[in-house]
C-alpha positions as a Python dict, from the first residue, in 0.01 Angstrom:
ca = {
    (1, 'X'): (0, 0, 0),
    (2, 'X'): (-212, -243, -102),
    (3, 'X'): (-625, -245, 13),
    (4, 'X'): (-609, -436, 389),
    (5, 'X'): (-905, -699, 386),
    (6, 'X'): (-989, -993, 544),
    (7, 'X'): (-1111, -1316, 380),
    (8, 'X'): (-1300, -1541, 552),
    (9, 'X'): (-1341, -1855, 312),
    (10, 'X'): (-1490, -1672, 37),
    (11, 'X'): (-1771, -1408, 227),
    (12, 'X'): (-1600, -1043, 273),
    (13, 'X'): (-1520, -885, 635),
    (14, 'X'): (-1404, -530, 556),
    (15, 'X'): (-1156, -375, 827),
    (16, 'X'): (-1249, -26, 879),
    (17, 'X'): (-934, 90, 678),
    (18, 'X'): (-1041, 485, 761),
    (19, 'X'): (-1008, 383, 1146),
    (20, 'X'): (-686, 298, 1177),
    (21, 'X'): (-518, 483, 948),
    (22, 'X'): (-713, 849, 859),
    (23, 'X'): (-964, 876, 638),
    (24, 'X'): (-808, 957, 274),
    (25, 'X'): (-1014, 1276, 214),
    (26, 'X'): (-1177, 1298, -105),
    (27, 'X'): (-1465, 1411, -371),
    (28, 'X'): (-1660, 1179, -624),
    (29, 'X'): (-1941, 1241, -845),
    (30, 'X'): (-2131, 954, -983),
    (31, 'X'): (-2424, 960, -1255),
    (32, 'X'): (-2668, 698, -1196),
    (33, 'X'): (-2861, 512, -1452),
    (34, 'X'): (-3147, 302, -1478),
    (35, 'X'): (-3199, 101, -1800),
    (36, 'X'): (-2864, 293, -1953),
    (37, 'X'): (-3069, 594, -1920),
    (38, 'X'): (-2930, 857, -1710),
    (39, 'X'): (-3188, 970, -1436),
    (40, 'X'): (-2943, 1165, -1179),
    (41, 'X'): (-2633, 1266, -1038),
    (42, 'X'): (-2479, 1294, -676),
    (43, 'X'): (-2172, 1459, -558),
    (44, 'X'): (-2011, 1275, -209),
    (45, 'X'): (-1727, 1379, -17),
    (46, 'X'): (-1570, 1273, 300),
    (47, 'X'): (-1335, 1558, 495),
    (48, 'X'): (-993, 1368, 684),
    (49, 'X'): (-1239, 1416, 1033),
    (50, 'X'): (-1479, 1139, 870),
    (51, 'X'): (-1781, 1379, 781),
    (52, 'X'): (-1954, 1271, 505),
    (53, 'X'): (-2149, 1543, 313),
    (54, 'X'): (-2384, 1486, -52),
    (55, 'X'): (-2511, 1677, -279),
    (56, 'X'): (-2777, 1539, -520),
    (57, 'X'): (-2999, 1577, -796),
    (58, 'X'): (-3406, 1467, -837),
    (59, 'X'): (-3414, 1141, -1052),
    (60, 'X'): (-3623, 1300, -1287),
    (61, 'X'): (-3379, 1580, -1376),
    (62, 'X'): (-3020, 1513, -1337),
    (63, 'X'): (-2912, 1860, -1442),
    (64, 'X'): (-3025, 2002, -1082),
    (65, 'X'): (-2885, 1978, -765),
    (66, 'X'): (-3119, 2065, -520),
    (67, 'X'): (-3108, 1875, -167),
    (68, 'X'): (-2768, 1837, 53),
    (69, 'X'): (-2708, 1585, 298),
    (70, 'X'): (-2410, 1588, 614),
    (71, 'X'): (-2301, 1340, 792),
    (72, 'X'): (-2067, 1379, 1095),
    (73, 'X'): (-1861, 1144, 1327),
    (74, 'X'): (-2061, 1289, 1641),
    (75, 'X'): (-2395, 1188, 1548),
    (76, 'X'): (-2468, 1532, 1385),
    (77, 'X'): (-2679, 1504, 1112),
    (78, 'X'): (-2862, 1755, 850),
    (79, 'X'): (-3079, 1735, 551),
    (80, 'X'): (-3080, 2088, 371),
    (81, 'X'): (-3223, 2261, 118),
    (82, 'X'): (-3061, 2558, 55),
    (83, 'X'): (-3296, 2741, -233),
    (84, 'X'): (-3597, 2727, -15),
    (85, 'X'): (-3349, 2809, 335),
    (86, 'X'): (-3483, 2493, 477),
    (87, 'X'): (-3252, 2262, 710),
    (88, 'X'): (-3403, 1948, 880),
    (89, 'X'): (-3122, 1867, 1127),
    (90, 'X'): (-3041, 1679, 1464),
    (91, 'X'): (-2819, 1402, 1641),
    (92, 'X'): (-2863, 1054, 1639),
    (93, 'X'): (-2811, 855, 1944),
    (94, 'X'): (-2669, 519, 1744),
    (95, 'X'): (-2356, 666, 1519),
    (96, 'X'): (-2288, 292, 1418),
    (97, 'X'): (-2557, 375, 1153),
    (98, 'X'): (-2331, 610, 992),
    (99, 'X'): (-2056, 415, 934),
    (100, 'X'): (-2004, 333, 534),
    (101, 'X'): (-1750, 98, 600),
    (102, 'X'): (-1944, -232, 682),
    (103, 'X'): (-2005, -551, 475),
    (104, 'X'): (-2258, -742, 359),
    (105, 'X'): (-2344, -1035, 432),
    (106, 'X'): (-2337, -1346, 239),
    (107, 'X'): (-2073, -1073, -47),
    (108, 'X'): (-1863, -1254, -208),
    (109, 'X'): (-1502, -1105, -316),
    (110, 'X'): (-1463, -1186, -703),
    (111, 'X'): (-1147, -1014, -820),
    (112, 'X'): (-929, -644, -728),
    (113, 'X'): (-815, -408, -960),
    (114, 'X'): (-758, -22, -992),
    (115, 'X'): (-1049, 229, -1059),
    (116, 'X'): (-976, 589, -1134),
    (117, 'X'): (-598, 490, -956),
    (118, 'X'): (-758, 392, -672),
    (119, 'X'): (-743, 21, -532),
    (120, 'X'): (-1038, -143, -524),
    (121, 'X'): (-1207, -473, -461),
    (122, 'X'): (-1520, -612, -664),
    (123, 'X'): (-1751, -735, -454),
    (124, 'X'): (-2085, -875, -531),
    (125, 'X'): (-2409, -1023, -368),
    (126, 'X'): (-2668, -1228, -568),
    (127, 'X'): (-2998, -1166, -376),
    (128, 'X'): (-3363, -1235, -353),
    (129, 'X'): (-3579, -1216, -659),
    (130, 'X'): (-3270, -1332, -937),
    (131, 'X'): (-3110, -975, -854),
    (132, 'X'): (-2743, -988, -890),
    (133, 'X'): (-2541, -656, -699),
    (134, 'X'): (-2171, -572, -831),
    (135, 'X'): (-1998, -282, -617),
    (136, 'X'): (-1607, -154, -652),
    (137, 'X'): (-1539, -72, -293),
    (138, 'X'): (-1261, 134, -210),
    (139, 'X'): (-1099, 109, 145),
    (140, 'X'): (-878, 370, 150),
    (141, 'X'): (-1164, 581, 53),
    (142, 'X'): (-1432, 451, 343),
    (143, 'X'): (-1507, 160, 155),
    (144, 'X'): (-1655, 434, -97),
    (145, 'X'): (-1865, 261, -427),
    (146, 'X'): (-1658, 398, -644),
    (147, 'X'): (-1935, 202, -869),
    (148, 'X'): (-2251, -5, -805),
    (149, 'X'): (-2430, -204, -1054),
    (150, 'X'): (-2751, -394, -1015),
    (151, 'X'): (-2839, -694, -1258),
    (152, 'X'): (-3199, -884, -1277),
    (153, 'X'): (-3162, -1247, -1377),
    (154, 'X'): (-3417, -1291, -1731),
    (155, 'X'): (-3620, -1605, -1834),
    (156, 'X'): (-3294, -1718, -2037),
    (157, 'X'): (-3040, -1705, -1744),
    (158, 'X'): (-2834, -1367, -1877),
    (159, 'X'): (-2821, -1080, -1642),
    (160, 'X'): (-2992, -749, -1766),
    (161, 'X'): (-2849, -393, -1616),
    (162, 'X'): (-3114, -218, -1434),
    (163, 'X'): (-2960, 2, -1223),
    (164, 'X'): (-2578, 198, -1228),
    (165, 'X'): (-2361, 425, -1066),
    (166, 'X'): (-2041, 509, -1237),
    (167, 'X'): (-1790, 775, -1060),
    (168, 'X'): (-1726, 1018, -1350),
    (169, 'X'): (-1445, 1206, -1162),
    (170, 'X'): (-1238, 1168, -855),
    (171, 'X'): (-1064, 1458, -651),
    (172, 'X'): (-869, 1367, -340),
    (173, 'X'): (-1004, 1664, -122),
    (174, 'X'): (-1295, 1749, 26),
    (175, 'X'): (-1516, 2012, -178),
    (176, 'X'): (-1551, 2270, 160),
    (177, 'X'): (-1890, 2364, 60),
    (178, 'X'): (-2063, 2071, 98),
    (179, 'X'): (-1985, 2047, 467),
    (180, 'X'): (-2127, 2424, 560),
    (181, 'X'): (-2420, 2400, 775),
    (182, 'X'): (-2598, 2763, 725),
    (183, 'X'): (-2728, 2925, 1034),
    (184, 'X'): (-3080, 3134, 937),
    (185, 'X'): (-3282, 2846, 744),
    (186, 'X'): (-3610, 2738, 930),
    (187, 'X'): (-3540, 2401, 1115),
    (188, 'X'): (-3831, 2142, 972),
    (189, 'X'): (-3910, 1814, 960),
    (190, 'X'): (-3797, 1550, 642),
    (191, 'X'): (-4102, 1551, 505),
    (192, 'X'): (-4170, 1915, 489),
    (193, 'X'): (-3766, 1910, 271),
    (194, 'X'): (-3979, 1643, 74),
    (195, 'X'): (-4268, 1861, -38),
    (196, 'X'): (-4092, 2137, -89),
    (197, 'X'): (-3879, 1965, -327),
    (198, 'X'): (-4222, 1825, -493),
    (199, 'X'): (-4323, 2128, -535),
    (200, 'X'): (-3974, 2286, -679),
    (201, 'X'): (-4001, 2050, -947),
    (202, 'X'): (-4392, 2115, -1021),
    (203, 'X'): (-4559, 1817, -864),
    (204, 'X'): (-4764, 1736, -624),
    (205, 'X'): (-4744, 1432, -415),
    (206, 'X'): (-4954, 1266, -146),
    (207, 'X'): (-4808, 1199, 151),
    (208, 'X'): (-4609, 859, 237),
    (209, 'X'): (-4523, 622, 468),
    (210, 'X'): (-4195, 643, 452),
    (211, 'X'): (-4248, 1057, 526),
    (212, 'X'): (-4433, 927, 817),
    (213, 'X'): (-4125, 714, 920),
    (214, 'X'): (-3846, 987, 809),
    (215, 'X'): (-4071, 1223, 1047),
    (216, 'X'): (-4081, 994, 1339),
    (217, 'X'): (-3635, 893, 1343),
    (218, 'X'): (-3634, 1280, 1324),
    (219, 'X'): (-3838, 1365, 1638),
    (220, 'X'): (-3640, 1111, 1847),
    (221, 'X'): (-3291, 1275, 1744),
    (222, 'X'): (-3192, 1524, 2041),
    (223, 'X'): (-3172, 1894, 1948),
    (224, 'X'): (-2821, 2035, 2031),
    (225, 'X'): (-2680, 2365, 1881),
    (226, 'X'): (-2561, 2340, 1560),
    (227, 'X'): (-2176, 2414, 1571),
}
């Protein structure tokens, strides 16, 4: 079956593929790069349900997965970090947010092909600044980025890779442990996950704004029990 899309003149409108039909469940671990350097790794899977769950590295040391991340149709979400027994958790009231399926606007549809034997669509955006986005969306996957490339424009008109994600491997199931939400770890705001992780990797960093905001979305999520 092929990818169901819509095109309106040449700007995309996604249908939520996973919404109609079930949610293809799957695994996919993409290195990222920056410069053709690489500078992490993150492992994403989505269960048939439409839980999203990732598991990622620091971008200073790819070789280390430290913080987990779960996403769950109901609002439910946790950030966790499970050598320290640390969980920063809660439910959003908007669950729109969550949804991984929507498109851009102003992305333009510039070809479809097969990635890792999954059907795709290459989509890109050229934004602000003379910076140039590529993605290969996947719809029977979520609209998954099975990869994501971001280009800056130079003085002589070529584009120069700054950024990439490449999926290095592809299971279709969901890796079980990245969904389990651990009862025990001390419940704690982002930002506390944040310097913990600082200090894990031997820094020590002042605190941000964007702590400040992290901080603030997590005080307004309501506190249910974790099930």
């Amino acid at each position: 079956m092929r990818p169901q899309f819509v095109l309106c003149g040449f700007v995309l409108a996604l249908l939520p593929v996973h919404a109609q039909t079930g949610l293809k469940p799957f695994t996919a671990e993409r290195w990222i790069y920056s410069d053709g350097n690489l500078i992490g790794k993150e492992i994403t899977a989505f269960d048939q349900a439409g839980a999203k769950a990732v598991s990622s590295t620091p971008l200073s040391d790819p070789s280390r997965f430290i913080l987990r991340t779960v996403e769950r149709p109901d609002g439910f979400t946790a950030k966790i970090l499970d050598s320290a027994n640390l969980i920063s958790s809660g439910y959003v009231a908007d669950v729109s947010q969550l949804n991984g399926c929507a498109a851009s606007k102003g992305s333009n549809v510039i070809g479809q092909e097969q990635l890792l034997g999954v059907d795709v669509m290459i989509v890109q955006t050229v934004g602000p600044a003379s910076v140039r986005t590529t993605q290969a969306l996947a719809p029977a996957l979520g609209c998954f980025a099975l990869s994501h490339r971001s280009e800056r424009k130079s003085p002589d008109g070529s584009w120069i890779v700054r950024t990439e994600y490449k999926t290095v491997r592809l299971d279709m199931e969901a890796s079980a442990e990245l969904f389990i939400i651990p009862v025990g770890y001390t419940e704690v705001k982002p930002s506390e996950i944040n310097r913990k992780v600082s200090s894990l990797l031997g820094r020590q960093l002042p605190p941000s704004s964007s702590d400040s905001d992290f901080d603030a979305e997590y005080l307004k999520m309501s506190r249910m029990p974790i099930h």
